[in-house]
Structures are given as C-alpha cells and as structure tokens.
VEXMARLO-723534 format. One record per residue (C-alpha): chain; x, y, z. Coordinates in pm, 1 decimal, m for minus. Layout:
   kette       east      north         up
       A          X          Y          Z
...
END
This chain:
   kette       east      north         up
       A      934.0    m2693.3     m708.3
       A      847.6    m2373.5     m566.4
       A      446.7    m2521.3     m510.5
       A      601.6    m2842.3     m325.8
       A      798.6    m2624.0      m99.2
       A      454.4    m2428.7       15.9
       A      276.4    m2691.0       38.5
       A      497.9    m2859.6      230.2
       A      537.0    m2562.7      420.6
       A      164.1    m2537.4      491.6
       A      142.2    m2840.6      603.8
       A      406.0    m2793.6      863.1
       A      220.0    m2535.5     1011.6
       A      m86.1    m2652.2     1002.9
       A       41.5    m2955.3     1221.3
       A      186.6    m2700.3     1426.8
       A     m136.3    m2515.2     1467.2
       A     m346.1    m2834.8     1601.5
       A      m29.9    m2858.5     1888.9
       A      m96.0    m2497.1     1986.5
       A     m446.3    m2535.7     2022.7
       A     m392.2    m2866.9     2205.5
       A     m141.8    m2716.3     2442.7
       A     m218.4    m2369.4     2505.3
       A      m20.5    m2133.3     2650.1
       A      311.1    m2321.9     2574.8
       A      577.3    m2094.5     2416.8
       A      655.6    m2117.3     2053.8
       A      949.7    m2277.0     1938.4
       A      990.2    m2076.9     1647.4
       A      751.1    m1787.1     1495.7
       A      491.9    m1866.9     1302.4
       A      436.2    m1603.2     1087.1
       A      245.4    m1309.6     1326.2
       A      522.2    m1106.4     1369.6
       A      298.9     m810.3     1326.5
       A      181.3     m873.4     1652.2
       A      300.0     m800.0     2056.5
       A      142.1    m1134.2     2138.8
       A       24.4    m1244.4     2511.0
       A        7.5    m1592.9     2518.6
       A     m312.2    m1711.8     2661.1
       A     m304.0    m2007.2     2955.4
       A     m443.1    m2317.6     2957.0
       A     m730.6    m2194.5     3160.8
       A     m783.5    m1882.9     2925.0
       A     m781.9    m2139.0     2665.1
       A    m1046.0    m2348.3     2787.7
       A    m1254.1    m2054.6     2795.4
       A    m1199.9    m1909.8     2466.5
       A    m1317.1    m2253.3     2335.2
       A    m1648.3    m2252.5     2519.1
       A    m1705.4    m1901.0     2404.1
       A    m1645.8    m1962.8     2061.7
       A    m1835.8    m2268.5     2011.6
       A    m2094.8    m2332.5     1766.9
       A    m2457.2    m2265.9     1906.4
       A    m2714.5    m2504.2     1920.8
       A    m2996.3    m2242.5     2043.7
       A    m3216.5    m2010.1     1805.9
       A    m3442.9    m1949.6     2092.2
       A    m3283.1    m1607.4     2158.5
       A    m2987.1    m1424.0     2081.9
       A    m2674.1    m1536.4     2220.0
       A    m2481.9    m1314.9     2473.8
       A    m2317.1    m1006.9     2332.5
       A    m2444.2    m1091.5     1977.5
       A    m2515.2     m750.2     1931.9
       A    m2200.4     m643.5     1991.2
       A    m2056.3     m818.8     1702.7
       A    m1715.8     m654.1     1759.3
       A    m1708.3     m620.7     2089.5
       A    m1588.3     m318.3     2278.3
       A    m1467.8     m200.4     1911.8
       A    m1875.2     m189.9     1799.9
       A    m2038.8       77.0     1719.2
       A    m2333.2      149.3     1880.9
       A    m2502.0      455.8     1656.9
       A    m2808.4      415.0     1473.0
       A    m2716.5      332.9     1136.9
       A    m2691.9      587.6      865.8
       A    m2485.7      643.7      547.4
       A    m2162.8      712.1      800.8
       A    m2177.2      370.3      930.6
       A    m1870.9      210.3      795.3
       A    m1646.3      511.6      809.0
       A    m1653.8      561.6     1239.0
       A    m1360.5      526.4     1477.7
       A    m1344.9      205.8     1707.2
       A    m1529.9      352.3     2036.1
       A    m1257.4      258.9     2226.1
       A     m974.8      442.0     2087.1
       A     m794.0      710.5     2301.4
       A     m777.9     1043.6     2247.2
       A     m426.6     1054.7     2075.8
       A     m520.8      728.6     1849.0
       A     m890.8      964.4     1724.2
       A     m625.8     1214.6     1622.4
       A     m445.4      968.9     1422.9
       A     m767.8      881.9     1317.7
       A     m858.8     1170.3     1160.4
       A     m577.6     1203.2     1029.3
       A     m526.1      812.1      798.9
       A     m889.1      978.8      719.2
       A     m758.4     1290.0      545.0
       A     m492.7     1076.6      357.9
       A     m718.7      804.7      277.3
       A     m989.3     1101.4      144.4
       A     m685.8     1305.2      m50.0
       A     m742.5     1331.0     m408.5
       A     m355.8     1273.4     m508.4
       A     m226.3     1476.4     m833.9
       A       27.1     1471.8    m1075.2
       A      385.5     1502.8     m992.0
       A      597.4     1738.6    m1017.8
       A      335.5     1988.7     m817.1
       A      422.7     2296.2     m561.6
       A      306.4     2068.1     m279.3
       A      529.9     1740.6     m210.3
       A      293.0     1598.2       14.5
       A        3.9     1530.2     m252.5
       A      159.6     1473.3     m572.4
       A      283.4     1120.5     m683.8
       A      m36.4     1028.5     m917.9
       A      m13.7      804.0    m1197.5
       A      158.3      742.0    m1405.2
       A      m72.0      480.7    m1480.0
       A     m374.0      429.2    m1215.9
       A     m716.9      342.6    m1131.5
       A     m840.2      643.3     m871.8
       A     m708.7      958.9     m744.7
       A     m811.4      860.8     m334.4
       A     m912.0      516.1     m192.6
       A    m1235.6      678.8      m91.2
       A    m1273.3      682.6     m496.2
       A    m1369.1      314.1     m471.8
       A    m1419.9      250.2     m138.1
       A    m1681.2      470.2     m104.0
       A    m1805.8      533.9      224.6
       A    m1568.5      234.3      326.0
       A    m1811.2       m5.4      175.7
       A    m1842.7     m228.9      m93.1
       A    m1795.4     m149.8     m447.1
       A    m1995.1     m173.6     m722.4
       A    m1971.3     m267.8    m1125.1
       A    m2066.3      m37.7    m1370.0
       A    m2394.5      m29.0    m1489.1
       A    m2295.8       47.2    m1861.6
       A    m2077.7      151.7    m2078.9
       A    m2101.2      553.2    m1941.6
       A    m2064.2      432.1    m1660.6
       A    m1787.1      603.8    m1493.0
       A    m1893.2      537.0    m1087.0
       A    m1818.8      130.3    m1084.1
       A    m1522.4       41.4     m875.6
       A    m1437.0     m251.7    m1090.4
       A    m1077.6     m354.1    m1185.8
       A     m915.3     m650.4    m1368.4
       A     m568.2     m825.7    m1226.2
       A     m382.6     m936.0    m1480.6
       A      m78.9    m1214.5    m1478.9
       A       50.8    m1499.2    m1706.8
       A      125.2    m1891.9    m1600.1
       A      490.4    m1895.3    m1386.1
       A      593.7    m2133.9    m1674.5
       A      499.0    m1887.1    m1938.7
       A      690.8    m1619.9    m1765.0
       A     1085.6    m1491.9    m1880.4
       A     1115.0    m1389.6    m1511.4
       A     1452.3    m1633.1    m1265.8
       A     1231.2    m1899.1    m1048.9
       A     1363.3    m1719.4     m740.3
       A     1207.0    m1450.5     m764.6
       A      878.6    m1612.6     m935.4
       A      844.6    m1794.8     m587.0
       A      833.5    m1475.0     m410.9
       A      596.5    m1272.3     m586.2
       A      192.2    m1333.8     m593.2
       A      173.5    m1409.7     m975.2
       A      406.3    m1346.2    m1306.5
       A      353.0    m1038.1    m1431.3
       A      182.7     m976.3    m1801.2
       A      501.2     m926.4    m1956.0
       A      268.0     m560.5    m2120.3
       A       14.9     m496.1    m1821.2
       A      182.2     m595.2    m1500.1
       A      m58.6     m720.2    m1222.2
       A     m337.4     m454.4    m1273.9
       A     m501.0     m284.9    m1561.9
       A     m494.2       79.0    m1475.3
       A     m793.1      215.3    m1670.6
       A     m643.5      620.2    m1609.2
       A     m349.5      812.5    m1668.1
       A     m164.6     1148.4    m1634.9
       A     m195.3     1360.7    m1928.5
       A       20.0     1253.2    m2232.0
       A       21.1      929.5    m2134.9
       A     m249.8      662.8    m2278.4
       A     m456.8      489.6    m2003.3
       A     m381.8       98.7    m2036.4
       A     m745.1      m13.1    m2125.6
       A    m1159.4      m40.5    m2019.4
       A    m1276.7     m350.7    m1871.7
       A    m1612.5     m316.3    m2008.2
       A    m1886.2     m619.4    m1892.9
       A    m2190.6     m776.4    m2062.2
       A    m2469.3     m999.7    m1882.1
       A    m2634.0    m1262.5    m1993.2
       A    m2936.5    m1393.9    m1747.6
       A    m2912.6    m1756.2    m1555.8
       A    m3272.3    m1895.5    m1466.9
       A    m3252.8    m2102.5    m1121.4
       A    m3600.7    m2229.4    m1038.3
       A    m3610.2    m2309.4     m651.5
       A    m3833.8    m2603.4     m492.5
       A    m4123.9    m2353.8     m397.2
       A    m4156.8    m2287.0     m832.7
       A    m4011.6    m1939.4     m811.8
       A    m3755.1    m1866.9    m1032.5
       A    m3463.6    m1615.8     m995.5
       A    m3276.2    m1473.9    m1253.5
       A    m2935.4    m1453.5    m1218.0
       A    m2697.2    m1189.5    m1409.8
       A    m2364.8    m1445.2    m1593.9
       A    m2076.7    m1173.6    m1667.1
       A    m1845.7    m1176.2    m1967.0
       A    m1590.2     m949.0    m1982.9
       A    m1357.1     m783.8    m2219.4
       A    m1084.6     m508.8    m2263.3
       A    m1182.8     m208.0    m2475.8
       A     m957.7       39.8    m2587.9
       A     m594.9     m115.3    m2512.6
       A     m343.8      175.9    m2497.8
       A      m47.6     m101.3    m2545.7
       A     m127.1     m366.8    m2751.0
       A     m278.2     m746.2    m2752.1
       A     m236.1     m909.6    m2378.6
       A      m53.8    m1218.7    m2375.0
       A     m178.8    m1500.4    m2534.6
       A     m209.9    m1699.4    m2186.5
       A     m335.6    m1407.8    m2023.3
       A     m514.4    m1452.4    m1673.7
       A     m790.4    m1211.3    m1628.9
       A     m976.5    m1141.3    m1269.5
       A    m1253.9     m876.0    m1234.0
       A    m1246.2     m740.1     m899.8
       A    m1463.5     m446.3     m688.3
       A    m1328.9     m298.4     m378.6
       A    m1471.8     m527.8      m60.3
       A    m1586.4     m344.3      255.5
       A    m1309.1     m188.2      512.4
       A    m1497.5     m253.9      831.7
       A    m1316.1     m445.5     1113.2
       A     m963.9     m499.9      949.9
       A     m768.3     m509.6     1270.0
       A     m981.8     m719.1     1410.0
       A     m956.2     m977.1     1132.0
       A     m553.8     m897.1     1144.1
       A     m589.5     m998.3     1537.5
       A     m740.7    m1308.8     1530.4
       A     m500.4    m1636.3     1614.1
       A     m321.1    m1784.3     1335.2
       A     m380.4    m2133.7     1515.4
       A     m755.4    m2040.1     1559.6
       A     m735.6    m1978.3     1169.6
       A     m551.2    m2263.5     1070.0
       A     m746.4    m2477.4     1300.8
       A    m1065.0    m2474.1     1090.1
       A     m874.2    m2554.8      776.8
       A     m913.8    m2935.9      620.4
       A     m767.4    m2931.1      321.9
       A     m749.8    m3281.1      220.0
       A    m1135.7    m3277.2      345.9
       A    m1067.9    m3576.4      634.3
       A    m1395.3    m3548.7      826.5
       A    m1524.1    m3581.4      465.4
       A    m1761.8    m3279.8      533.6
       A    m1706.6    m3161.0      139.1
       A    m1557.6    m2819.0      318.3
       A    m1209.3    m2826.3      269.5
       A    m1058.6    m2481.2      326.6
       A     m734.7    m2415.9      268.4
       A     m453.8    m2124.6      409.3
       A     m305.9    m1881.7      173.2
       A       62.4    m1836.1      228.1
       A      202.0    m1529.0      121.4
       A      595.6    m1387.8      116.7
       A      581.7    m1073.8      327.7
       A      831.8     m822.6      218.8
       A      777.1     m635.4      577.1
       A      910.0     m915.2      765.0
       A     1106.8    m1118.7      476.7
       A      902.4    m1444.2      575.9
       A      642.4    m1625.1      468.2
       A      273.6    m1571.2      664.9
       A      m38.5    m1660.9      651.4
       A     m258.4    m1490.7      383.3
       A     m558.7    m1289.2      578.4
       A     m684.4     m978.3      326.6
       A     m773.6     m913.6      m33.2
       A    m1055.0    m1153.2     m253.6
       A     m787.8    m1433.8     m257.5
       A     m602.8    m1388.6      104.6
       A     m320.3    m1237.2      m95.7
       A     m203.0    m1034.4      186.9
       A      m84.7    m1075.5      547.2
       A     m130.8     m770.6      692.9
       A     m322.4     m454.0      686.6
       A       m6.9     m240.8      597.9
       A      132.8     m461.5      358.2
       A     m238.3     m420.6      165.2
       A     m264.2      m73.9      191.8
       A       91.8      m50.6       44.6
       A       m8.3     m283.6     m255.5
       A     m339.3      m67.7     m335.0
       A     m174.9      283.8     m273.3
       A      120.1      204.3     m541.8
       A     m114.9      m36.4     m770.9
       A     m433.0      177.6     m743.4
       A     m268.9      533.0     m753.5
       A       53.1      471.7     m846.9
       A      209.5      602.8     m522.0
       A      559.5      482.6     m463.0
       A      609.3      370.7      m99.3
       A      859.5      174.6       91.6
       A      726.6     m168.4       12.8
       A      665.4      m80.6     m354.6
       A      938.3      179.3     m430.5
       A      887.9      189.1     m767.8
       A      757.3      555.9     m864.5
       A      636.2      438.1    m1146.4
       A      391.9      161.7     m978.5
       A      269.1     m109.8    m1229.5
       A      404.8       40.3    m1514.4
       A      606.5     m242.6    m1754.2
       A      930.0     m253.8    m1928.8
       A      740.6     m244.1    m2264.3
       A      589.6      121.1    m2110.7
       A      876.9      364.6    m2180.0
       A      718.8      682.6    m2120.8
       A      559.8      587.7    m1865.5
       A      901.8      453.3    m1700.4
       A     1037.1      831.7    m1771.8
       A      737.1     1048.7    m1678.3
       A      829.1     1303.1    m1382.5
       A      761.8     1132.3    m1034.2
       A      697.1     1263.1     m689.6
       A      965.1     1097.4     m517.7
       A     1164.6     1313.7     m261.8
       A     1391.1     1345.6        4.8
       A     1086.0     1496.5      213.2
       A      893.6     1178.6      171.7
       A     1226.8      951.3      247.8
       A     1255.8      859.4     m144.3
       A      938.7      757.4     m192.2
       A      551.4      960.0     m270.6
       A      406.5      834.7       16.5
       A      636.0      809.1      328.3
       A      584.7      574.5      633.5
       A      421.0      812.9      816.4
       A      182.1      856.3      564.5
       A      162.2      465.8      535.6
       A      134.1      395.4      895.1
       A     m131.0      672.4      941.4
       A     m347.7      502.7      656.6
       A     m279.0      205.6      754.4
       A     m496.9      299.3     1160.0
       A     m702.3      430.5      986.3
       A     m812.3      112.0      810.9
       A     m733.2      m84.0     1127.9
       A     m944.8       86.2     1277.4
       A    m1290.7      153.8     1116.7
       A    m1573.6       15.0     1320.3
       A    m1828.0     m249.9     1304.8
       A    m2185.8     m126.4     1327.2
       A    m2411.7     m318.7     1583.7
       A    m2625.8     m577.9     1493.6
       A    m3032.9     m499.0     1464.9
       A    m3324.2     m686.3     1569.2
       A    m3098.8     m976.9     1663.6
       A    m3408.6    m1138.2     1905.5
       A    m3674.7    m1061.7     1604.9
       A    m3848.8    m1389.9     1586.4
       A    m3803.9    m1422.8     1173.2
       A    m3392.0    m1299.2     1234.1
       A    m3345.1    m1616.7     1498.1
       A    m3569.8    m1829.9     1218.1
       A    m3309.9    m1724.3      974.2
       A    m3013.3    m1766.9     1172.2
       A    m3103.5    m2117.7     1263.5
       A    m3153.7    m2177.8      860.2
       A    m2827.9    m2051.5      840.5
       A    m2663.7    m2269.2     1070.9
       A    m2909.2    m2607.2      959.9
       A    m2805.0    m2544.0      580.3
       A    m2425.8    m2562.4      692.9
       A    m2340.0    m2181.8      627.4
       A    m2062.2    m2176.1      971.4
       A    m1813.7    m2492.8      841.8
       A    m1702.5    m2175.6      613.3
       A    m1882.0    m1866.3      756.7
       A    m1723.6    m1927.1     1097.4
       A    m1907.6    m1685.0     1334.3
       A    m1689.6    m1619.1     1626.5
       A    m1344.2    m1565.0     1727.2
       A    m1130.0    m1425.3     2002.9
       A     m855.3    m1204.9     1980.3
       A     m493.0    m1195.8     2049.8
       A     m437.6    m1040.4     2399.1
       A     m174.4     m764.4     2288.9
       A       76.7     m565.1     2434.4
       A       48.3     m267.8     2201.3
       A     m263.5     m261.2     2107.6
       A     m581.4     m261.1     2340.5
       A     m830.1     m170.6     2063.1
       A     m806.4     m513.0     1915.9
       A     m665.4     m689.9     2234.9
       A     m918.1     m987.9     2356.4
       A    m1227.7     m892.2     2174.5
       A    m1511.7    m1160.0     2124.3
       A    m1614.1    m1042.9     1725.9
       A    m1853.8    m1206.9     1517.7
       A    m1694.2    m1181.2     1177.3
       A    m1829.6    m1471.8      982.2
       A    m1544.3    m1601.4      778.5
       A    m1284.4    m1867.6      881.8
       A    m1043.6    m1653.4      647.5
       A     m962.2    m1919.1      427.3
       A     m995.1    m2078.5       84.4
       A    m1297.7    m2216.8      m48.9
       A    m1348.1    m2427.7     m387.3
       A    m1638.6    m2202.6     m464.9
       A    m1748.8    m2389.8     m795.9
       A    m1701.8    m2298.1    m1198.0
       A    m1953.6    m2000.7    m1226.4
       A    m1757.8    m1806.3     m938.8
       A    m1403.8    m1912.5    m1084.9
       A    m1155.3    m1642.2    m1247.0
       A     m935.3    m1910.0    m1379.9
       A     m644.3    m1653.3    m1220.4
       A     m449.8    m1832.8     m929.9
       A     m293.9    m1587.0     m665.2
       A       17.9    m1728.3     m414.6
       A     m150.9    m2084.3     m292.4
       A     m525.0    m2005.8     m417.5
       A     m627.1    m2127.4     m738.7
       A     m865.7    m2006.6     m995.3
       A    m1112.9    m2184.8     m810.5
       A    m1096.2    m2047.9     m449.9
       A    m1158.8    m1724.2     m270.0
       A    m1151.4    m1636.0       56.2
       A    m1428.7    m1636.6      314.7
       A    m1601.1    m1293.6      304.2
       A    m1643.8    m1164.3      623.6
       A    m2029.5    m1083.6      627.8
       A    m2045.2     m870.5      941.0
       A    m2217.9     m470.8      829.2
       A    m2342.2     m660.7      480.8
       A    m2687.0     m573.6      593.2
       A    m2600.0     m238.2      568.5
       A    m2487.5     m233.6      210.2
       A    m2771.2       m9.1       81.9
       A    m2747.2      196.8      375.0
       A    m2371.1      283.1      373.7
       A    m2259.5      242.8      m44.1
       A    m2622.0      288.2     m212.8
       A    m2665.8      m27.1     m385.2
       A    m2641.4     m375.0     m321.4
       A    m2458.9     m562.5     m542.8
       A    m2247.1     m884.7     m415.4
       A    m1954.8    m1127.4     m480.7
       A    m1616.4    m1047.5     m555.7
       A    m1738.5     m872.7     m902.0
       A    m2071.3     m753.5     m817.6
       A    m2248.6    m1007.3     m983.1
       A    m2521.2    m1049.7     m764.3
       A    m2808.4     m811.7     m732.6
       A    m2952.8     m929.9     m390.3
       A    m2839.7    m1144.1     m134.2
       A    m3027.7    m1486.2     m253.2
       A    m2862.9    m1437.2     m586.2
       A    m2549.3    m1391.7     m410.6
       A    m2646.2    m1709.8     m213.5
       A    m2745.4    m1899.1     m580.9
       A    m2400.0    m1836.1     m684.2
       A    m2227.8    m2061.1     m487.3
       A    m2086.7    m2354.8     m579.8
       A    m1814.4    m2622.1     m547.2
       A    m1767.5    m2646.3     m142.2
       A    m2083.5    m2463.9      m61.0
       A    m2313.4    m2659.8     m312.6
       A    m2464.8    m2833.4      m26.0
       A    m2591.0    m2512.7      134.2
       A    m2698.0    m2326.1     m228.8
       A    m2928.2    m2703.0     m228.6
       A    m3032.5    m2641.0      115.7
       A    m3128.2    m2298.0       49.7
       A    m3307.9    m2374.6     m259.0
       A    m3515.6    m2620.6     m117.7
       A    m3637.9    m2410.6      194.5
       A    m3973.4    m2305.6      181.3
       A    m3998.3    m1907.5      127.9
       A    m4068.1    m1838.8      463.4
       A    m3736.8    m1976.4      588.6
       A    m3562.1    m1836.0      274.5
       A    m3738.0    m1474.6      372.6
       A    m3618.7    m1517.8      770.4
       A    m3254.5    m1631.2      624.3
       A    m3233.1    m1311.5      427.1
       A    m3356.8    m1123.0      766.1
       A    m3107.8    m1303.2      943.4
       A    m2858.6    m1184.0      664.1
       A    m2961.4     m860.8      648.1
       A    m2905.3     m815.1     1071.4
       A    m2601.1     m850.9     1081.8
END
C-alpha cells in the first residue's frame, strides 16, 4: 500500500513539475516540498533565460562561458592544495565567516563520553562509528575503504535493515521511516563503543580481481568486493538481513545542490523511460520530520535525505551517537535487544534543550556544510580536456551527469541565490546494473539505484583526501575503473568508453580530472 501511495505521489508531482517549467513564474497552488527555502519565483522572461543558459552544449572548440567558475560566485578561486574542499564560499559576509568558523570547530570536535565536566562535548556513543565528522570526512573529501584488516583509517560503514514485510514494526510508521530496522543492529553497524560496552561488529572486505579487456587490447583489472561482519558483539543478524557498504562522499557544494529547483530536478526524470533513451531516472521521496511532509530526496548515496540539516542530524546521532532534536534518542541506533546500551549515562541536558547536541549546534554545522566551496576548474581550454569533454558528452555521460543548473533566487540566502553551478548530477536515481547493486532499498530507491554523484572537485581527490578510490564503497582504484563499473542505465556509455581509442579515453580522464 504504502509503495502505491508514493508512487502515486511521485507521479503527481512530477506532472506538476513539467507545468512549472511550462509556465514559469506562475504561483504554486500548493507547496511542493521546498519548504526549506525563501523562494523568488522567477518570470517568464527569467525563465527563458535560465533555459538557454543551461542547455546542453554542442561546442568543444573552447570552454564555455564561466566554466571555470563551476560554482559561480560561490567558487573558489585558490590554487589547489590539500585545503581545497574545506574553504568558505567567497562570498559569505563577515558575520556568516564567523559562523563559519565556528560549524568548523563543531564539525572538527572530537566528542567524548558522557557524563564529562564539560556539557558542550560529551554525548559519545553509546554505540558509534567516529568521535568528529572530520574522522571520515577527512579534509571534507571522499572516503576511503580499508586497505586490510589493520586497517583502522577506512571510512567504511555498513547500513543495515530487514524487508518492511519481515519487520514486527505498525505499517504507519513503516511508511514513514527510510527502511525497517534490524530488529538487533538498527540502521547502522557502529563498529566503536564507550568503554564497557561491546562495539556491534567489523565490516571487514575481501577482493577478488574482474578482467575487462577494452577494444584497443588493454585490459584493466578491476577489484569485486565481498564483505562480511567479524566480531559481532550481539549475535547472528537477521536471517533477511540487508547489508550496504558505504564511505563518506565529498562535502563540497551542498547548498548549492540543496538550491537547485525541484522542477529543474524533476524535469530530467523519465522514469517509465518514454523517449526510450535507456536513462530512466527516478526521484527519491523522503518523509521529512523537519517539515512533517514528504520532499524530494537530494543527499546521501541513495537521495535518502531532503535537506542538508536533516542529513547532518541523521549522521551526528547515527555516526556519533549524538542525540539532537530530529533524533532525540540519546542513545542513537542502539536496539531494544541492547540493554546496556539503552541504560548507559547520556549527555542530555537542560543546557543543550534535552538533547547532546542543541540547535544551535545543529544549525551551526549544518552552514558549515552548506557552505564549503567548490574549487575552480583547471586547464578547462587544454586541447586534450575539451577532447575529453566532448567524449564525455558523445558517449552520453550528461542524460545522467547533468552539467548545469541555476539556482533558486532566495530571500534569505544570497550565497546560494541565482548561481549558474556546474555540478554534474541530475540528483536522481539511476539503475546502475548488478555489480554496483547492494540489494538494500532505501525510501523509493531500490537495491539497484543510486543517486547521481555530483563529480564537480573529483579531480582533486588525491590532492584534498590522499588517495583515489571511487564509487559509493571505494571500489574503484582510478577513474576508468570507476567508469568500467557502470552498468544497467549507463551500459551504453561504459560500451562507448570501452571502445574509444586510448587517446580519447586518456583526454576523457583529463577532462575528468579538470573538473
């Protein structure tokens, strides 16, 4: 019942979407689903604009205007350097660098055990994965697996659920939640936990190598995970357990991404595939518990969040185990089958407003992560990087890896209001074959689909986090095996790719690497 109802629901939208973009500038009826947002309707004329702006190019000659500037006034313009992905927006004011600086200190704090002599740090645990976001989002960049079983550096975790139907929880309130909880594990394996406590578990990882030969004769060897849990502090997982390996993606342009039109979004999606393209693309719709509505999906591997907040929230009380007012629960993912940890001492306090981390705190992290900015692009007129970029758009990369948007205009805030950004992602669901599939669903995705990675700063990957290692579990090694990978929707561009010559391949992989 509860998957007719969203889909029906999506549909709705969707319809409603293709009238907005038709007939710009008309007010809306009824909201539909950004209210996050002090929205300034654009005009017809503003409209007509946006479109040209936005549309696909046709020239690889040169560079198109403002490429460079892939986030607009929000880019930043340094040289790059290991600090690239953890700089202010350029065009913050002076009170917003303060709060700034300040979501950096939180977001940086190594949180401890509760009870401690200072209220405003403790609230670890019980159960969790790392002490500070900066644990795993190092630098602000991409995560990486572990290299072996000492290992301790990886930023990998598992999510964990069961099947709805396998699940003891009411229907109602099933339908509002992302997945049903492992009835032993919850939603997340914490790997860590405060002293006297057992941690839940390792996620350890084996490879096994893939060969793909390309048209040219070379052959790349590809790195097939298998997973497993090691260690389980609580007994056997559920027999119908749904396992996804995860590393923490790259923070760079969030309120950017949280800016861009739902209509814009929703415009690109096809889900029944009508122009028979073999892109489908498909929104995620999520229940907010901020606004008590349903929304569009926008953040996380799987679009499993609407907001920036509302993600930050999840990760501060599923990650660290801080309670906050979305997730009030001091004891964050621990389960009714975890007693002690249920009872262990928790930070909560009447400083805080009954939670470990109050709004402040929230909203503070939360700028913070709206606010990181996108590097500039390099050598975007380099002869080879405009060979690659028309190889990119020839083998069909854009129907997914959308490259430009416009922003909301908005009345509250002018750091993300009417930017031209170059993202690359349409922000929605992709059938991405059976080698990239977790099997896991998560709100309207299933085990099939992920979201469109934004690829803006992924040429900076070495630079900024030290290794380069792709995909939503690190799989990849390099960016062609990352490119080998795909499947399902994007076969048509893996086979495009694998047939280019290696000179095209090479200026794809500059082209890549720019931006």
């Amino acid at each position: 019942m509860k998957q007719n109802y969203k889909t029906a629901y999506l549909r709705d939208i969707a319809g409603m979407a293709l009238v907005l973009a038709l007939c710009a500038g008309t007010s809306r009826s009824e909201p539909m689903g950004e209210p996050h947002l002090q929205i300034v309707p654009r005009d017809a004329s503003e409209a007509a604009k946006v479109a040209a702006v936005v549309a696909i190019s046709t020239d690889f000659s040169q560079s198109e205007r403002f490429e460079h500037r892939p986030a607009g006034l929000a880019t930043l313009m340094d040289a790059p350097s290991r600090k690239s992905f953890s700089m202010p927006q350029p065009n913050l004011n002076e009170d917003q660098g303060l709060d700034f600086v300040l979501g950096q200190s939180l977001f940086e704090k190594l949180w401890v055990t509760p009870p401690s002599a200072t209220v405003s740090s403790d609230g670890l645990g019980p159960l969790y994965n790392a002490r500070a976001c900066s644990i795993c989002h190092i630098g602000n960049g991409r995560g990486r697996p572990p290299l072996d079983d000492t290992d301790r550096l990886g930023a990998l975790f598992l999510r964990v659920s069961i099947p709805d139907e396998a699940s003891s929880l009411a229907p109602d309130l099933l339908d509002k939640m992302s997945n049903a909880p492992e009835p032993t594990y919850g939603l997340q394996l914490q790997d860590k936990s405060v002293a006297g406590l057992p941690a839940e578990g390792r996620l350890a990882v084996r490879y096994s190598p893939v060969a793909v030969t390309l048209a040219d004769g070379m052959i790349v060897e590809l790195q097939k995970p298998e997973y497993a849990l090691q260690n389980p502090g609580y007994g056997d997982l559920h027999p119908q357990a749904q396992l996804s390996p995860r590393i923490a993606p790259q923070m760079i342009g969030l309120g950017l991404l949280e800016a861009i039109p739902e209509a814009d979004i929703l415009a690109h999606a096809d889900p029944d595939d009508q122009d028979r393209d073999g892109i489908s693309g498909r929104a995620n719709l999520v229940w907010s518990k901020e606004y008590d509505q349903w929304m569009l999906g926008r953040f996380g591997l799987k679009a499993g969040a609407p907001t920036v907040r509302a993600q930050s929230m999840a990760a501060a009380n599923g990650d660290i185990g801080l309670s906050n007012s979305l997730f009030p629960a001091a004891s964050g993912d621990c389960t009714a089958q975890q007693t002690a940890c249920l009872t262990a001492p928790d930070g909560n306090t009447a400083a805080q407003g009954g939670v470990e981390a109050s709004d402040p705190v929230m909203d503070l992290m939360t700028f913070y992560s709206q606010t990181l900015a996108v590097p500039a692009r390099r050598d975007v007129d380099n002869p080879q990087v405009l060979e690659g970029k028309a190889a990119f758009y020839q083998a069909g990369c854009p129907a997914c890896h959308v490259p430009k948007f416009v922003t909301h205009r908005l009345a509250d805030r002018a750091e993300h209001s009417f930017q031209l950004i170059w993202p690359y992602t349409d922000m929605l669901l992709h059938h991405m074959g059976e080698g990239l599939a977790d099997n896991r669903p998560e709100w309207q995705a299933n085990g099939r689909e992920w979201r469109t990675p934004p690829l803006w700063g992924i040429g900076l990957t070495q630079t900024v986090s030290g290794h380069s290692r792709f995909l939503h579990d690190g799989r990849a090694r390099t960016l062609l095996e990352a490119i080998l990978w795909h499947g399902g929707e994007a076969t048509a561009a893996q086979q495009a790719v694998i047939a280019m010559p290696k000179s095209q391949r090479d200026a794809l992989i500059a082209f890549l690497e720019s931006l």
